[in-house]
TORKOL-4160 file (C-alpha; in steps of 0.2 Angstrom, whole numbers, padded with zeros to 4 digits, m for minus):
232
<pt num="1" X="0000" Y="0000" Z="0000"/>
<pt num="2" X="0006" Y="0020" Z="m0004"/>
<pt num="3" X="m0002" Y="0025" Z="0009"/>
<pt num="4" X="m0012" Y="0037" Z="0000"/>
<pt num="5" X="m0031" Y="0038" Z="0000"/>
<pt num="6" X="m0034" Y="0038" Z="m0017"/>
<pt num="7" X="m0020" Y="0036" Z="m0031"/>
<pt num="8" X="m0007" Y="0050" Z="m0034"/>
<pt num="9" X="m0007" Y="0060" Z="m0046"/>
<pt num="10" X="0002" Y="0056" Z="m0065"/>
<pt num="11" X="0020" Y="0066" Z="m0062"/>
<pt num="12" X="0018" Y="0075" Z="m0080"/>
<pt num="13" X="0033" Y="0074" Z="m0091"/>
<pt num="14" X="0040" Y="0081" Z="m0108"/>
<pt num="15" X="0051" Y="0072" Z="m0121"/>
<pt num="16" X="0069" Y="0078" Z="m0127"/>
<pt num="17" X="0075" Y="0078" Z="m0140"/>
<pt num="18" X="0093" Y="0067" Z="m0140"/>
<pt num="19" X="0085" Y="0060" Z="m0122"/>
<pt num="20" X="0075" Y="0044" Z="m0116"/>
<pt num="21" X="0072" Y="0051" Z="m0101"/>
<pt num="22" X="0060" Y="0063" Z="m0101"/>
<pt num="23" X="0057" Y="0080" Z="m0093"/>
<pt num="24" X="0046" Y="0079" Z="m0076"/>
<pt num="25" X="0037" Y="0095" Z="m0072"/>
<pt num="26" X="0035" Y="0104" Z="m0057"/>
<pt num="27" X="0026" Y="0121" Z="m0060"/>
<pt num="28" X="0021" Y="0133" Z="m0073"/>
<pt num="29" X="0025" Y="0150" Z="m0074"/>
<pt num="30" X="0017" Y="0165" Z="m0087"/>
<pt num="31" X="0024" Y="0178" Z="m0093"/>
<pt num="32" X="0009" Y="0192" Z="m0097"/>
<pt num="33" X="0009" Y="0202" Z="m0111"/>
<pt num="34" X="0029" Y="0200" Z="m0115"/>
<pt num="35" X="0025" Y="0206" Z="m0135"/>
<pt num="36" X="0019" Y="0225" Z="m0137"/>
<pt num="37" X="0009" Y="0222" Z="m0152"/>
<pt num="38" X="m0002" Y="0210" Z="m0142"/>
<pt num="39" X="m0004" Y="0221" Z="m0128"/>
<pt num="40" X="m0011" Y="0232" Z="m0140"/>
<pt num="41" X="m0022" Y="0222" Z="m0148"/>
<pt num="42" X="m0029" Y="0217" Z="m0128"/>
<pt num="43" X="m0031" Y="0236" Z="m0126"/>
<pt num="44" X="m0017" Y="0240" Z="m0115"/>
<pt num="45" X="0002" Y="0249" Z="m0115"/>
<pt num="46" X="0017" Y="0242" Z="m0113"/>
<pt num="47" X="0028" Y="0251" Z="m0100"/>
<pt num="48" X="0046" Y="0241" Z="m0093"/>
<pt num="49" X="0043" Y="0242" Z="m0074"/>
<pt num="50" X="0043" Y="0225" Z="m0072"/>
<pt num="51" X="0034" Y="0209" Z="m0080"/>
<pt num="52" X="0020" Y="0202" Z="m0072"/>
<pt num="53" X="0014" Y="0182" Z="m0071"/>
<pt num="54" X="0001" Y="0169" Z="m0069"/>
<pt num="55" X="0002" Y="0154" Z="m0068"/>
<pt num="56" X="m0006" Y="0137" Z="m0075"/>
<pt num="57" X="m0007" Y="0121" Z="m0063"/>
<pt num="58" X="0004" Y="0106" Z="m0071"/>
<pt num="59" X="m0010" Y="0094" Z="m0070"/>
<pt num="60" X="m0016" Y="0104" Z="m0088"/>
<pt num="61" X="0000" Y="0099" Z="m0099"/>
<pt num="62" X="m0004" Y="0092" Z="m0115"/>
<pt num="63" X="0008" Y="0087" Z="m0127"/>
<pt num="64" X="0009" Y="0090" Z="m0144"/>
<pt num="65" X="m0003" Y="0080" Z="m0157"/>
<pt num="66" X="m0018" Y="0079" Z="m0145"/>
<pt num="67" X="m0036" Y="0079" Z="m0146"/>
<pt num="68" X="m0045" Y="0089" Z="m0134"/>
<pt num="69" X="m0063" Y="0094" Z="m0130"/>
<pt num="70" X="m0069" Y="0112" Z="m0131"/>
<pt num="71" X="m0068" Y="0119" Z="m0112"/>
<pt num="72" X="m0084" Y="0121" Z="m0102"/>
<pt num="73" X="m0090" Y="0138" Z="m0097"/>
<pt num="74" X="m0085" Y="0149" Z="m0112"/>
<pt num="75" X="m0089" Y="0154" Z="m0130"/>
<pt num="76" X="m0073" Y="0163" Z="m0132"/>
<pt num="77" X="m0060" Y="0149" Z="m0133"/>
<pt num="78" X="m0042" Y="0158" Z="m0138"/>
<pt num="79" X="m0025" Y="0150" Z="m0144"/>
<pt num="80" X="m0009" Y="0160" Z="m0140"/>
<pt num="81" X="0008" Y="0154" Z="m0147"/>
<pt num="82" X="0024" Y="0155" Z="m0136"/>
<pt num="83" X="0041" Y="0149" Z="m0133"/>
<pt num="84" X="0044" Y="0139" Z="m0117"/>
<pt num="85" X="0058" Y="0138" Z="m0105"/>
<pt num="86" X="0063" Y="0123" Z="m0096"/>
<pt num="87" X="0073" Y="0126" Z="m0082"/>
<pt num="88" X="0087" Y="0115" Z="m0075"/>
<pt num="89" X="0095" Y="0122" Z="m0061"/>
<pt num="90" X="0091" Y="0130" Z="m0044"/>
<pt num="91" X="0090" Y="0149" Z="m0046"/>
<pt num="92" X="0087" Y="0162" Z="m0033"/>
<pt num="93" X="0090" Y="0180" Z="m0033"/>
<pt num="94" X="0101" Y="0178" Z="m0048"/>
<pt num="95" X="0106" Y="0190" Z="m0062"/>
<pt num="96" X="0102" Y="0189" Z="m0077"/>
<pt num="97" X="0119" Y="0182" Z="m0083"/>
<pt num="98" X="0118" Y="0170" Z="m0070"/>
<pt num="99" X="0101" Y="0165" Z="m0077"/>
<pt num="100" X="0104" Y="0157" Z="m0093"/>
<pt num="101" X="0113" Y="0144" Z="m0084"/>
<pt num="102" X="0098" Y="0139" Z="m0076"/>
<pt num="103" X="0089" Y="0135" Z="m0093"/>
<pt num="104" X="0089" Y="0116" Z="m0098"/>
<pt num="105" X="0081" Y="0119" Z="m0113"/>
<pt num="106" X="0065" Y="0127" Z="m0127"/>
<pt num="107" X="0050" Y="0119" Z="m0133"/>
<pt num="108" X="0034" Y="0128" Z="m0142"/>
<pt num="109" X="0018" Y="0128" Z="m0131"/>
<pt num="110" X="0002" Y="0136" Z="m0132"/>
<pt num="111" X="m0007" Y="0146" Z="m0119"/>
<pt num="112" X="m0024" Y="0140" Z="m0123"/>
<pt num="113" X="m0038" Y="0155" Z="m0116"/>
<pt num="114" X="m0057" Y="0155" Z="m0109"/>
<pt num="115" X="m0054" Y="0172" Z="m0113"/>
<pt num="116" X="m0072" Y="0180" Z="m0109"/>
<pt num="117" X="m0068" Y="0173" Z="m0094"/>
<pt num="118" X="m0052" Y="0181" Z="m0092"/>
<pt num="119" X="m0060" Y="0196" Z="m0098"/>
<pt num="120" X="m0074" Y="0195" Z="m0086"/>
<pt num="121" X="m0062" Y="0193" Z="m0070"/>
<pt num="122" X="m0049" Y="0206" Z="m0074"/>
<pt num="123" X="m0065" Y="0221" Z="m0076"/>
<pt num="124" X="m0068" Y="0214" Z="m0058"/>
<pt num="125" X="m0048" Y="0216" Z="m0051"/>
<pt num="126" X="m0051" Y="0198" Z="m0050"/>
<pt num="127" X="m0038" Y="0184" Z="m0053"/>
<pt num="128" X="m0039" Y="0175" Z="m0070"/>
<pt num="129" X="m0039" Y="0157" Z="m0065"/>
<pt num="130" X="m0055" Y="0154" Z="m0074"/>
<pt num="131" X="m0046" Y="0160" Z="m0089"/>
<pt num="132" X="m0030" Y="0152" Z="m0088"/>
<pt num="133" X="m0030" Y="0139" Z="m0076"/>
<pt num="134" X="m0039" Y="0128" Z="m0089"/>
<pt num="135" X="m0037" Y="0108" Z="m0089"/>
<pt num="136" X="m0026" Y="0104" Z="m0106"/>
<pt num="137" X="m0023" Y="0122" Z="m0110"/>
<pt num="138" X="m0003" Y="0120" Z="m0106"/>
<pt num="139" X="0002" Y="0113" Z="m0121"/>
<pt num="140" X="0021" Y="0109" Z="m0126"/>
<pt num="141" X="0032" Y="0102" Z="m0140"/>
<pt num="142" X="0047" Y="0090" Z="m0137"/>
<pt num="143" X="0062" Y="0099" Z="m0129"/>
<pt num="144" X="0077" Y="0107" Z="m0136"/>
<pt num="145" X="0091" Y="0106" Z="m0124"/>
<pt num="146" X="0097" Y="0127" Z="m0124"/>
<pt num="147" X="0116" Y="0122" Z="m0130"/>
<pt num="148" X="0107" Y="0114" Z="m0147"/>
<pt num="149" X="0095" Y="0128" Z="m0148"/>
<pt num="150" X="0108" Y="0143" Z="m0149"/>
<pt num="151" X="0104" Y="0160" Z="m0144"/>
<pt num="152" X="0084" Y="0167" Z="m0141"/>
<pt num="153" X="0087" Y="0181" Z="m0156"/>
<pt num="154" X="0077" Y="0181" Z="m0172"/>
<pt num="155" X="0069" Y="0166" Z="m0173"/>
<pt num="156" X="0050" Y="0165" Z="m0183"/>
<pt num="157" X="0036" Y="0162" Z="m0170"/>
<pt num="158" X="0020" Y="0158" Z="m0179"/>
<pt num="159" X="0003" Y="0149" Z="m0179"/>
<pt num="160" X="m0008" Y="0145" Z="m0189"/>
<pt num="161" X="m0026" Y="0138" Z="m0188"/>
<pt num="162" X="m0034" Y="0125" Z="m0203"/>
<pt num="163" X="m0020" Y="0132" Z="m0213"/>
<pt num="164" X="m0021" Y="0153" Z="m0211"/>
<pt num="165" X="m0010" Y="0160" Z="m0202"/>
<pt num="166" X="m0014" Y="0170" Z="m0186"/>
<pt num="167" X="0003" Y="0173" Z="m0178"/>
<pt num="168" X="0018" Y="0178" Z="m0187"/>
<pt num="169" X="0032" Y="0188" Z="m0178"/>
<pt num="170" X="0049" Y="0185" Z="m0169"/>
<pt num="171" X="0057" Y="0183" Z="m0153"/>
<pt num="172" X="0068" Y="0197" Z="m0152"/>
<pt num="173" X="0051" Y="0205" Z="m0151"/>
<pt num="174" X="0050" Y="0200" Z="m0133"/>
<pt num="175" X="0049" Y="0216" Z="m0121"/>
<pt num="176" X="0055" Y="0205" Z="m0109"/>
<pt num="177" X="0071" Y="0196" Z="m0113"/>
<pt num="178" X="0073" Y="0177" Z="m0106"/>
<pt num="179" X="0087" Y="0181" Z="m0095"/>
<pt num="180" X="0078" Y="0194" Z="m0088"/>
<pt num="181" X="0060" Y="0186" Z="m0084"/>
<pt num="182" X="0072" Y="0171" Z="m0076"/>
<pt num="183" X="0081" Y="0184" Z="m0065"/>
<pt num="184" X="0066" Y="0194" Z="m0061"/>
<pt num="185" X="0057" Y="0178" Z="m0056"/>
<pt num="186" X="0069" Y="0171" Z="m0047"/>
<pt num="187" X="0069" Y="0186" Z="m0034"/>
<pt num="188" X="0052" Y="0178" Z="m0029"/>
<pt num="189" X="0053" Y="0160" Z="m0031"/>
<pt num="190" X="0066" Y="0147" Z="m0029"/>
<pt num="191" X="0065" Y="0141" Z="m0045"/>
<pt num="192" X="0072" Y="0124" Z="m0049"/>
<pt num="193" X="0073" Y="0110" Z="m0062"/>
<pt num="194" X="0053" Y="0105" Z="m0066"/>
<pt num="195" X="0049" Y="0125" Z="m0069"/>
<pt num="196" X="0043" Y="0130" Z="m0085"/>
<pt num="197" X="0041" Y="0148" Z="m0089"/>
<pt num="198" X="0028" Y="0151" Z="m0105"/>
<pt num="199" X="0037" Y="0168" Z="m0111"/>
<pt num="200" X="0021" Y="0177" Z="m0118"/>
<pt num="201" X="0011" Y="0178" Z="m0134"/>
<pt num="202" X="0014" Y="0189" Z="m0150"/>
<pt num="203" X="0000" Y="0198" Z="m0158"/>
<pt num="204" X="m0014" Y="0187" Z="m0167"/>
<pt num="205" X="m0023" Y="0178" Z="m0154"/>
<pt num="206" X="m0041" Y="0173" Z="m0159"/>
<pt num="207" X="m0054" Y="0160" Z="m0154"/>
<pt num="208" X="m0056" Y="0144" Z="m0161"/>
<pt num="209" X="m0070" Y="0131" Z="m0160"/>
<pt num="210" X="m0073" Y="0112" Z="m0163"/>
<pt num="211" X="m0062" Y="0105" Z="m0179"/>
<pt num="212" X="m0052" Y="0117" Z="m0179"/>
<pt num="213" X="m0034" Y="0113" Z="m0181"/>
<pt num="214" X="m0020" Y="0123" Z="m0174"/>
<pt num="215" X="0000" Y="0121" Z="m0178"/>
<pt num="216" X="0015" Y="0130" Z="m0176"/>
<pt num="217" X="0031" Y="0133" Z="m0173"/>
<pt num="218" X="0047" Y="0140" Z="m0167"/>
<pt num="219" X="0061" Y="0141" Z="m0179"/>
<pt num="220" X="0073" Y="0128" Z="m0171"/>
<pt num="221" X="0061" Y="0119" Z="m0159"/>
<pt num="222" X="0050" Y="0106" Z="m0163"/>
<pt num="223" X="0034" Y="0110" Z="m0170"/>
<pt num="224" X="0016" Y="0109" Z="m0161"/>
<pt num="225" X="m0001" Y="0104" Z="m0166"/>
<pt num="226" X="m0018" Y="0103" Z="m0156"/>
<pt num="227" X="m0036" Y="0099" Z="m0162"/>
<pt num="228" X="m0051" Y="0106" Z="m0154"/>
<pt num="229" X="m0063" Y="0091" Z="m0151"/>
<pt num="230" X="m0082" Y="0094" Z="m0147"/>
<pt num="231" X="m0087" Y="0099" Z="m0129"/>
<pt num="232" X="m0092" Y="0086" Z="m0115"/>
């Protein structure tokens, strides 16, 4: 016997690439509006006091390739496109030259949004769980360990639903740099080897609804897909 009263939970893992073993995940950090063209397009400025973060519970990872049903509670279903960092070493109060040591790798995710929910809670001053917090809505590629990845500079960052593209830019268009959002966070958290930070989304997002299909990519990473199912 466990000792448990019921079973435990699945430890939620990633592939990478050159590895078998995979990638066990601990928590999920996100970065909020990290691109100034979607912050615009959500209504808001961009200014460079700080980033702010929500986060997602593990238990919603998805990998890449799957099926899932359209979410209850919302008519307003949105897909966001980001890069992913995979942290792999204990970082506290670290600089941000210290704080690319403390990346493992890169995959692409997606952000998946009840977004009249989130819009609904933020007009409140409430938190955006509803929004965000959404089981299957954490969805990742295979990982890319950082030396094989290179430097976070210009790569294309895009997405596309049934083949039209929604989301075309690149990440040297991050406000944020990922050395920085890894400093920066780690001043409030110890963060160690499990973390995944989702950096933030460019300008593009947009609903999608049952049949849809959604693929993209990260130049350099392996690419995603997802298919929206029919609600339970």
């Amino acid at each position: 016997m466990s000792g448990y009263l019921f079973e435990a939970p699945e430890i939620k893992s990633i592939p990478v690439r050159g590895e078998d073993r995979s990638y066990p995940v601990r928590r999920i950090f996100c970065v909020g509006r990290n691109y100034a063209a979607h912050a615009a397009e959500m209504g808001f400025e961009v200014d460079r006091e700080a980033p702010f973060y929500f986060t997602k519970s593990a238990t919603t990872l998805t990998h890449t390739g799957a099926t899932i049903p359209y979410p209850p509670g919302t008519s307003n279903f949105h897909h966001e496109m980001e890069l992913v960092l995979a942290i792999g070493a204990p970082a506290f109060r670290v600089s941000p030259d210290e704080a690319m040591s403390a990346i493992y790798g890169y995959c692409c995710g997606l952000d998946m949004t009840r977004r009249d929910l989130q819009q609904a809670e933020r007009v409140k001053q409430r938190p955006w769980d509803l929004g965000k917090d959404v089981e299957n809505a954490a969805v990742v590629g295979p990982i890319t360990k950082a030396a094989d990845f290179g430097a976070v500079a210009r790569q294309r960052i895009h997405l596309d639903v049934n083949g039209e593209t929604r989301q075309d830019a690149t990440l040297d268009d991050l406000i944020w740099k990922v050395e920085e959002i890894v400093s920066h966070l780690s001043g409030f958290y110890h963060l160690a080897p499990g973390d995944l930070i989702m950096t933030g989304t460019p300008a593009g997002v947009g609903a999608v609804v049952a049949g849809d299909r959604i693929t993209g990519g990260i130049e350099g990473l392996d690419p995603i897909e997802l298919t929206i199912g029919d609600a339970e």
